[in-house]
C-alpha positions in Angstrom: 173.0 49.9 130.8 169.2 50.9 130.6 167.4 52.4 133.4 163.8 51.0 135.0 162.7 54.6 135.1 158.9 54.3 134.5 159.5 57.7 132.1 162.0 55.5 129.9 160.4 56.1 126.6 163.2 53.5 125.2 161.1 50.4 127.5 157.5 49.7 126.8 156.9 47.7 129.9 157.2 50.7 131.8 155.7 53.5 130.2 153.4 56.1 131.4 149.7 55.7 130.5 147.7 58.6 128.7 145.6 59.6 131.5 142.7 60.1 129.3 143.9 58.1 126.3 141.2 55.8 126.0 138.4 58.3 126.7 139.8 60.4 123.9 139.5 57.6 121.5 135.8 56.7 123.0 134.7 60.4 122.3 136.2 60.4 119.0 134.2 57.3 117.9 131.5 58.5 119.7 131.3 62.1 117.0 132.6 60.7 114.1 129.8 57.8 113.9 125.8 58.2 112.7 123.5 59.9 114.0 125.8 62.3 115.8 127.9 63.1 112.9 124.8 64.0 110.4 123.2 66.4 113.5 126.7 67.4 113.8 127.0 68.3 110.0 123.7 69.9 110.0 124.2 72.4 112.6 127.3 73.4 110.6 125.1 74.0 107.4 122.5 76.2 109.9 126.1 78.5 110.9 126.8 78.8 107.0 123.1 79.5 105.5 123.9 83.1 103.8 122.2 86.0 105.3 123.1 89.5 105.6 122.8 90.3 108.9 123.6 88.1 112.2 121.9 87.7 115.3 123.9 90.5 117.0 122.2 93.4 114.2 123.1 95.3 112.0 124.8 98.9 111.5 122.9 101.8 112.8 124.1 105.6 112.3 121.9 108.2 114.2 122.8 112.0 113.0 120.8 115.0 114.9 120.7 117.3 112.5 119.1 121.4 113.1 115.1 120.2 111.7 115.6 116.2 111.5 117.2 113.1 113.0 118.6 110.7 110.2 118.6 107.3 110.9 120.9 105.3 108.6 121.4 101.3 108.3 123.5 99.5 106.4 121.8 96.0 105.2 123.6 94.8 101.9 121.9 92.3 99.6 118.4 93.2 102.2 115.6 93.8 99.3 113.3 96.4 99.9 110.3 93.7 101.1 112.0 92.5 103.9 112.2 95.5 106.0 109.5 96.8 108.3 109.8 100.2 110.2 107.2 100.5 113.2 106.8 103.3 115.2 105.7 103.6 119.0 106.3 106.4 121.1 109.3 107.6 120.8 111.1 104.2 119.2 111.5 103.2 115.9 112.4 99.5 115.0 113.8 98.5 112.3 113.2 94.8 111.5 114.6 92.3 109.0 113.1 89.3 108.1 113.9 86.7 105.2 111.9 83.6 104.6 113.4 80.9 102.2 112.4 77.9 100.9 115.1 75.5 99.8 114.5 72.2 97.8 117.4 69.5 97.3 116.9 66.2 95.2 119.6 63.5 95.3 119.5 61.1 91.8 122.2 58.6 93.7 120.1 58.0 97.1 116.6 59.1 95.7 116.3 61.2 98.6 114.5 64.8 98.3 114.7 67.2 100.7 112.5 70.5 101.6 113.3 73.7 104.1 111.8 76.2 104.9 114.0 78.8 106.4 113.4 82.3 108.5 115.9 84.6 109.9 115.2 87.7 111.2 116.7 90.6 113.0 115.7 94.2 114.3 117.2 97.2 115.8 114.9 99.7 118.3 116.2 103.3 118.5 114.9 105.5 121.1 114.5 109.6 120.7 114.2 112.2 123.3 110.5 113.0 121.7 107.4 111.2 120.9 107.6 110.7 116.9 104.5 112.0 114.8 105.1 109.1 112.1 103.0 111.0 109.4 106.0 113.0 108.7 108.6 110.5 109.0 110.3 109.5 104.9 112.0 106.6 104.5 114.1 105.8 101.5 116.5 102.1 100.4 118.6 102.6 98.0 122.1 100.2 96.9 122.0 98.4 100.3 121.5 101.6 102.5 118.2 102.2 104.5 117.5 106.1 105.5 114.9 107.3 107.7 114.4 110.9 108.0 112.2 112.1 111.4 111.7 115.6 111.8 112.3 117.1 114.9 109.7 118.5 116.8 109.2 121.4 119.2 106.5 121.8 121.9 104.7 124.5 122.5 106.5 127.4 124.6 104.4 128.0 127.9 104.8 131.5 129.2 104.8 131.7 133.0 102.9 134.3 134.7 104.1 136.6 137.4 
C-alpha cells in the first residue's frame, strides 16, 4: 500500500515543485549564453591582470627615530619609474602607477586585439611637522622603497617676565 502523500518521492503525480526550479534554469541560460558570458569572462581577466599592489595599498612602516622619521614600503616587482613621492605640508604620498600595453593576435579567428592598461595606487602619510623636502633621501632597492625625513625642531621662544 502506497500513500497519496504529496512528499511521496516514490509517485511522480504528486510531487513537490522546485519553487524556483524553472527560474534557476532561466538564469543559468541567461549567463552561460553570448554576450553575457564573454563580458562575464572579461571581467574575470580584469581581477587576474598581474600587478603588485591592489586597490586597498600597499605596506607602509613609519619608524621615529632621535634625528629622522623612516618611511618604509614594501612594493615587489615595482621598478624604480613607477613611483612618485610628492610632498605638501606635512604629507608625503607615495604613488604607484603602471601603464601596459598588451597586444593579442589569434591565427584561427584572425582577430587582433590591443589594451592599453593603467593601475595605480598611493599611500598619504601625515607628520606632526611641516616637511622641508630639500633634505628628505629616498632610496629603492630589491623591492623595498625607503624615505628618510629629518626631523625638525623650531625655534625655542624665551618668554619674558
Amino acid at each position: 500500500m502506497s500513500s497519496n502523500l504529496p512528499s511521496d518521492k516514490n509517485n511522480p503525480k504528486h510531487s513537490v515543485p522546485e519553487p524556483f526550479g524553472d527560474l534557476m534554469r532561466s538564469m543559468n541560460e541567461f549567463f552561460n549564453e553570448k554576450p553575457i558570458k564573454g563580458f562575464l569572462q572579461s571581467i574575470d581577466e580584469f581581477f587576474k591582470t598581474p600587478f603588485p599592489f591592489e586597490a586597498a595599498g600597499f605596506h607602509v612602516d613609519i619608524q621615529e627615530k632621535d634625528k629622522e622619521y623612516l618611511v618604509s614600503a614594501e612594493l615587489p616587482g615595482v621598478k624604480k619609474d613607477q613611483i612618485r613621492l610628492n610632498v605638501t605640508g606635512n604629507y608625503l604620498t607615495i604613488s604607484l602607477e603602471n601603464y601596459e600595453l598588451e597586444t593579442a593576435e589569434e591565427e584561427r579567428s584572425r582577430s587582433y586585439r590591443r589594451r592599453f592598461v593603467r593601475q595605480q595606487s598611493s599611500r598619504t602619510i601625515s607628520l606632526p611637522h611641516a616637511i622641508n623636502e630639500k633634505n628628505i633621501k629616498a632610496s629603492y632597492r630589491d623591492g623595498l622603497l625607503q624615505v628618510r625625513i629629518p626631523r625638525e625642531t623650531g625655534k625655542i621662544i624665551e618668554i619674558e617676565e
